[in-house]
N, C-alpha and C positions, 0 to 999 in steps of 0.2 A: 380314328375310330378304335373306338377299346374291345379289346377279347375278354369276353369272359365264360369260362370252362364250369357248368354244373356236372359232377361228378356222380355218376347211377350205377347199380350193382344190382343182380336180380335179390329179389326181395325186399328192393329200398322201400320207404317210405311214400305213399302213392301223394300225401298233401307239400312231401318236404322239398319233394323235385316242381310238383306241378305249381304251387304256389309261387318260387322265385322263378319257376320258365316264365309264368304268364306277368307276371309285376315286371318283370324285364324285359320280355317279350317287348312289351307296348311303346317299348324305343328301340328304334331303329336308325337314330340318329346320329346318338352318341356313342353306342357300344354294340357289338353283338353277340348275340350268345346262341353256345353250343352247348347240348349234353353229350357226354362221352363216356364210352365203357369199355370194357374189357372184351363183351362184343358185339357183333351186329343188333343184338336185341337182347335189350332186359326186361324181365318180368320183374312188373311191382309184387308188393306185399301181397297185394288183393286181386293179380294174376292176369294185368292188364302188360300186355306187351308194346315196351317202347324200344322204336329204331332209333341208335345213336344216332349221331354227328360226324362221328369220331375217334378213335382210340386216345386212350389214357393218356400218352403221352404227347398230345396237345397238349394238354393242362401245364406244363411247361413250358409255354412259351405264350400262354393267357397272360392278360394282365390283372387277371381275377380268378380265384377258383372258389368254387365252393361245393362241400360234400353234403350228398344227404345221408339220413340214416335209414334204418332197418333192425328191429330186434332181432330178428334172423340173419339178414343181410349182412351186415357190420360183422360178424364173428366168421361168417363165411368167405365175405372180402378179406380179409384178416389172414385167413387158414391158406385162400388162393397162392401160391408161391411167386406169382408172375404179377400180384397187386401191387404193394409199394414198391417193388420195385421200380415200378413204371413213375413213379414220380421223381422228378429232382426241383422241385419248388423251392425258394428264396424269399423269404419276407424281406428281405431288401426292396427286391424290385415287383412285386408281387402282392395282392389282397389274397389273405387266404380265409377262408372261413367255413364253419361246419353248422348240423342242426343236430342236436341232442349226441346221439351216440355216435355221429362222427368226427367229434371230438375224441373216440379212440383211433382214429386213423392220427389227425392231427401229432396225437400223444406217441406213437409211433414213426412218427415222421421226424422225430425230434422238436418239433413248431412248438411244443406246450411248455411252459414252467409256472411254477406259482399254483395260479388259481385258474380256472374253469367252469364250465356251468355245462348240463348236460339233463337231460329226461333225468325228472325228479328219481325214475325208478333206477337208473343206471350212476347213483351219485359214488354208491358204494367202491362201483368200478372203479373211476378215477380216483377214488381214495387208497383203493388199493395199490395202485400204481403209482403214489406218492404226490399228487394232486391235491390240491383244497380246490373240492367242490364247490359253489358259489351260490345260494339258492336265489338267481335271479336272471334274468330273461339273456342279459349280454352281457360278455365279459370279455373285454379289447386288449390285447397286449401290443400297443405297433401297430403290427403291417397285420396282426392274427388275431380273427375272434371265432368266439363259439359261441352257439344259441342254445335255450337249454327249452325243451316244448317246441310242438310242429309251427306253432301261430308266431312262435320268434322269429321266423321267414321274414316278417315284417320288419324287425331290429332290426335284421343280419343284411336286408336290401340296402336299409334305412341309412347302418353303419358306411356301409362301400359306397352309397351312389355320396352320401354328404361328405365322404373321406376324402374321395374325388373332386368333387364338386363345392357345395355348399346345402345348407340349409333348406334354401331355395327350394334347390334341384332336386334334394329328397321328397320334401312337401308336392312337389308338384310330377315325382315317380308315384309315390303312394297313394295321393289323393285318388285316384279312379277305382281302387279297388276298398275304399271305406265305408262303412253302412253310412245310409243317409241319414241326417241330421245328428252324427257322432264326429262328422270328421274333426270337428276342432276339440273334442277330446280323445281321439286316437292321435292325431297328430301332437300336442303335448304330453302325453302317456310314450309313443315312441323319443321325442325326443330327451326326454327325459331319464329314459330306460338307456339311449345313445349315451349322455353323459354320463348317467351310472355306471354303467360299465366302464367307461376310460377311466374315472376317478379312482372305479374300486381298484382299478391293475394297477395305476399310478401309485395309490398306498399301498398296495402290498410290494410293491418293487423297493419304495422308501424303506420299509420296514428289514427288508433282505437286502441292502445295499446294491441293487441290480440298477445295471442303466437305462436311462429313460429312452436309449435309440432302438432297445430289442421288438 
């Protein structure tokens, strides 16, 4: 059974956590998931209180993490002195992945090069930090992606259960939560968006001489 660690902060993102808890919630077979924070309870954006799982430093020994964001949240995780520290995460052996602006945690974690995708309004940020922004939904380097908008939950599940798995396995995580009579255009819109991303990391890595095991 696989671990996988969603990572909360007060002021997160109320769609960014609850969308991948409940898409991954609904297996209980293959993997199991925990949110974890800093502490016994975090307040979303919109002041809704969630009891962890867990401390941070689970997420180190998940075999999947993923961050949500928070326009407030994220700069305040960031500020905490006791936040990154608590990570020592390894895209070796490790799925890592973020939803918009926690792709600044990533970026601090050392996990980012190249290119990125992030909340169209926060692209500036990663540019400044020496980033190419990506304007699109996923962007996979390896074992590491970012999602850039709250609805790329959907990529960012899509990416880690097929990474794992297979095509299949993805189609048949996502399915239950598709508007009716769209799934078979959401389902080739995600995957689709799945291979965009890996293609576009792929040529930009070519383009910078980087290898293809990062």
């Amino acid at each position: 059974m696989k671990k996988i660690a969603l990572v909360a902060f007060d002021q997160f993102t109320d769609i960014d956590l609850f969308l991948m808890w409940d898409i991954l919630g609904r297996n209980t077979e293959d993997w199991h998931v925990r949110i974890l924070g800093s502490s016994t309870v975090v307040r979303s954006a919109h002041g809704l209180p969630v009891p962890v799982h867990g401390p941070l430093s689970e997420a180190n020994s998940a075999d999947a993490v993923l961050f949500a964001s928070g326009k407030e949240g994220i700069p305040a995780a960031l500020a905490d002195p006791d936040f990154l520290p608590s990570f020592e995460l390894d895209p070796r052996h490790q799925r890592i992945g973020a939803i918009c602006a926690g792709a600044f945690i990533l970026q601090r974690l050392g996990l980012l090069r190249g290119q990125a995708t992030t909340h169209p309004d926060a692209r500036s940020g990663l540019q400044a930090l020496g980033l190419e922004p990506v304007d699109q939904p996923l962007v996979c380097q390896g074992n590491v992606a970012t999602a850039g908008g709250c609805l790329s939950a959907l990529y960012l599940v899509g990416w880690l259960v097929e990474s794992w798995f297979d095509a299949d396995k993805r189609r048949a995580t996502l399915l239950p939560v598709l508007p009716a009579g769209q799934q078979a255009l959401y389902d080739a819109l995600i995957g689709l968006s799945i291979r965009q991303g890996e293609v576009g990391a792929s040529q930009q890595k070519t383009r910078h001489g980087m290898s293809s095991n990062w």
